[in-house]
C-alpha positions in Angstrom: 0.0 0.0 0.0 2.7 2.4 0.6 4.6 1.8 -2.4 1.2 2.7 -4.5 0.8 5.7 -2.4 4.2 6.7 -3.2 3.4 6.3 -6.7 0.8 9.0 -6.2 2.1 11.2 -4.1 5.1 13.5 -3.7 7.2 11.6 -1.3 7.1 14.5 1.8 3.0 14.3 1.5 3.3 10.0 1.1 4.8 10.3 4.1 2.7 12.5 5.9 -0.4 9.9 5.2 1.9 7.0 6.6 2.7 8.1 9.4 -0.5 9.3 10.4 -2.5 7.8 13.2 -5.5 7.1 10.5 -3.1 5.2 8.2 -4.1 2.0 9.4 -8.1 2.4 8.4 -6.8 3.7 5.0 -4.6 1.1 4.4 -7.2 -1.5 5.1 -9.5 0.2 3.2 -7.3 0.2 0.1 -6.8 -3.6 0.9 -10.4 -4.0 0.9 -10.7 -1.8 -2.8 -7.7 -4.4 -4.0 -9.3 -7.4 -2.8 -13.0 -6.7 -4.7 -11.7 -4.9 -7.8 -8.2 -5.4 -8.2 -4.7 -3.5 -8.3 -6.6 -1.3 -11.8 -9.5 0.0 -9.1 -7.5 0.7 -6.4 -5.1 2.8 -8.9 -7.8 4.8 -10.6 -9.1 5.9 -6.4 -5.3 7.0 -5.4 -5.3 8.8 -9.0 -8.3 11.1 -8.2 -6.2 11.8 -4.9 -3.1 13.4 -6.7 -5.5 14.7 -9.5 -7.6 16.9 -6.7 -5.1 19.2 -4.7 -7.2 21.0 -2.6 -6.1 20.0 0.1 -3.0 22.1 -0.3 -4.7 25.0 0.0 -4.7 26.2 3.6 -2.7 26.2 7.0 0.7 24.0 6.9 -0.9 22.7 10.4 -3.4 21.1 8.8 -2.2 19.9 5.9 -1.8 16.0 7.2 -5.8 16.1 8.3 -6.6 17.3 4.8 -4.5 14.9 3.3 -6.2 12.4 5.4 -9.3 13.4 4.8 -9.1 13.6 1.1 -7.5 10.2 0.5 -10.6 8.9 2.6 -13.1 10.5 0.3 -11.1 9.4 -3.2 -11.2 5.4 -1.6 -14.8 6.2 -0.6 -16.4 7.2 -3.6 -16.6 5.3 -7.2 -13.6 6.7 -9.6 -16.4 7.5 -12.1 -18.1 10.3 -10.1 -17.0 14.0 -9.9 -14.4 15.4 -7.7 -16.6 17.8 -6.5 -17.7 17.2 -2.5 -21.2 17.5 -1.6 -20.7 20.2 0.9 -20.0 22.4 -2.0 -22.7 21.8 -4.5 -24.9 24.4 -4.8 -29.0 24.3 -4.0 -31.9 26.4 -5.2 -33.3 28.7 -2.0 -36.5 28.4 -3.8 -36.4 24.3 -4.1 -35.0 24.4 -0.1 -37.7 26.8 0.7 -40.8 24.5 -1.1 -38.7 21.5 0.8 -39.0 23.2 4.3 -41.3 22.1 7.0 -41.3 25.3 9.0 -44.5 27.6 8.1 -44.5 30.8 6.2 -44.9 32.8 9.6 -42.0 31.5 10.8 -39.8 32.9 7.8 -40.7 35.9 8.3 -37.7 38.9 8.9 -38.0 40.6 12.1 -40.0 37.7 13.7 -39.1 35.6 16.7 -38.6 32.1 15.9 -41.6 29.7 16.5 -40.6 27.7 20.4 -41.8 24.5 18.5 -40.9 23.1 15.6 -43.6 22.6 12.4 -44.3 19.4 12.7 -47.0 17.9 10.2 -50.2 17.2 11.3 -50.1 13.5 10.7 -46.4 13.3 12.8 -48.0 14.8 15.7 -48.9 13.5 19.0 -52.5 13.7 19.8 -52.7 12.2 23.1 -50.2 10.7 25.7 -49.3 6.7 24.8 -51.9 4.3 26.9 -49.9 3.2 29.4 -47.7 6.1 29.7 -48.5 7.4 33.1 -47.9 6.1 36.8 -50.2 3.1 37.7 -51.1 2.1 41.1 
């Protein structure tokens, strides 16, 4: 596993992810990748991981957690999707908005929020469980 990551990487940031205290899950992970799809699948993961260098960018102090972090995500998601994580994918307000459970009163600017959530009429409780209370 290290020799592949070597392959990959610039040898300063190859060692960086060995000597980290997560390179034993990642390493079994790659195993795991090798052992279902071969030495070609497990190739084409590490490849998105020196393909995407974004996790240079940023504080030197965090550059080995990045590094971690990143090789986690290319070994976690199928080569044939994007690069791009889902943190950073961009949604409609107005599609979040129709999607929203909280009522139009509650939205509004200059309003105190509601001390309850909006909860459907169908999810809520109408009366305390049988059996709920103290028996004698």
């Amino acid at each position: 596993m290290v020799s592949l990551v070597r392959e990959v990487l610039p040898e300063l940031q190859a060692g960086h992810l060995v000597g980290s205290r997560q390179w034993p899950l990642r390493a079994a992970r790659m195993d795991q990748i090798r052992d279902h799809g071969g030495s070609g699948l497990l190739a084409a993961h590490l490849a998105r991981l020196g393909d995407n260098t974004a996790w240079k960018d940023g504080p030197s102090s965090t550059t080995v957690g990045r590094l971690v972090d990143a090789t986690l995500h290319s070994l976690t998601t199928p080569p044939s999707t994007s690069a791009t994580p889902a943190s950073r994918v961009r949604v409609s307000p107005a599609a979040a908005r129709s999607r929203s459970t909280t009522t139009p009163a509650a939205a509004a600017p200059g309003q105190p929020a509601p001390a309850e959530a909006a909860i459907p009429a169908h999810r809520r409780q109408a009366a305390p469980a049988k059996g709920a209370g103290r028996t004698r």
